[in-house]
C-alpha positions as CSV (number, residue, x, y, z in Angstrom):
1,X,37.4,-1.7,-5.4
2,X,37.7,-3.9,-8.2
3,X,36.5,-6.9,-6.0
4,X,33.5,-5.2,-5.2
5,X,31.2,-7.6,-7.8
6,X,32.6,-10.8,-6.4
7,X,30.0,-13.2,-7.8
8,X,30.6,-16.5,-5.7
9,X,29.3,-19.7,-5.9
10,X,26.3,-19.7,-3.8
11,X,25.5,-16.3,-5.2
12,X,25.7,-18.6,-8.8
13,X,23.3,-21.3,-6.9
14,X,20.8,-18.6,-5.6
15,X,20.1,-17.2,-9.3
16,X,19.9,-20.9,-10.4
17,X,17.2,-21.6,-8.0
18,X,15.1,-18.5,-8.8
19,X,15.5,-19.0,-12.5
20,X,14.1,-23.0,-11.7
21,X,11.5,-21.8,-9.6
22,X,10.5,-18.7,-11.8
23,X,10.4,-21.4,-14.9
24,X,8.4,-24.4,-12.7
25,X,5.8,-21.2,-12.2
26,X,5.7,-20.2,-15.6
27,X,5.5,-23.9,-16.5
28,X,2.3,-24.3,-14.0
29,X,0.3,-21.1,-15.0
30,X,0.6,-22.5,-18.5
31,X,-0.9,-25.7,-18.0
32,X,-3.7,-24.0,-15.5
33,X,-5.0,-21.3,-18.5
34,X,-4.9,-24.3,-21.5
35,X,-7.0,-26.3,-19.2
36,X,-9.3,-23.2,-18.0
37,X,-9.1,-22.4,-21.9
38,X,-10.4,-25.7,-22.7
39,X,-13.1,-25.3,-19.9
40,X,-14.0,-22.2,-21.6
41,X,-14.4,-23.6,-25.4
42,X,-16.2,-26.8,-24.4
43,X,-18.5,-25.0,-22.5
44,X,-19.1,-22.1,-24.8
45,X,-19.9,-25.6,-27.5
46,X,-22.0,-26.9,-25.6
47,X,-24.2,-23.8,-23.6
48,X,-24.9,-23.0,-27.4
49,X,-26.0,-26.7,-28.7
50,X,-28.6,-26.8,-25.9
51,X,-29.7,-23.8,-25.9
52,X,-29.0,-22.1,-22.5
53,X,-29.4,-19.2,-21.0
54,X,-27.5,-16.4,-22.2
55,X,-25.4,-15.5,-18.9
56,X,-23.8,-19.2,-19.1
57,X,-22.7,-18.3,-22.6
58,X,-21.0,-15.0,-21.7
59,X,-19.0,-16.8,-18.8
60,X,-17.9,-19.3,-21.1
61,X,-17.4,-16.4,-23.7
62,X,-15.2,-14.6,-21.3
63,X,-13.4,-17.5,-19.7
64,X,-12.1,-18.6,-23.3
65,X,-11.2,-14.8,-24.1
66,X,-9.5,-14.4,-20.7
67,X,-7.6,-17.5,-21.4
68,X,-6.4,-17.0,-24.7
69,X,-5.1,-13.5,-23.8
70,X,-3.0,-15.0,-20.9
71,X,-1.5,-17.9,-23.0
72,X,-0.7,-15.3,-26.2
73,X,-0.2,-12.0,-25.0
């Protein structure tokens, strides 16, 4: 019984790989939303300087929103 929680070493090599992949993820999601965040802003600038119509300035709107709640909440 008290050998029942063996951890081995490829157990110890399994939750090292997760804990890599799970970080490369986290690591890749971030970059995605700061670009799609910086998409967003630009645009938003930009759709308001000249003037267009008002659905391209509630896309850009709600790209920069989305974006900012995925990077800080």
């Amino acid at each position: 019984m008290k050998n029942q929680y063996k951890i081995t070493k490829d157990l110890m090599q399994t939750w090292a790989k997760e804990y890599h992949l799970h970080g490369a993820a986290n690591v890749i999601l971030f970059i995605i939303w700061c670009v799609l965040g910086v998409i967003g802003i630009s645009g938003l600038i930009f759709s308001i300087a000249l003037h267009s119509e008002w659905m391209a300035i509630y896309i850009y709107a709600l790209l920069t929103i989305i974006a900012v709640f995925k990077l800080f909440l």
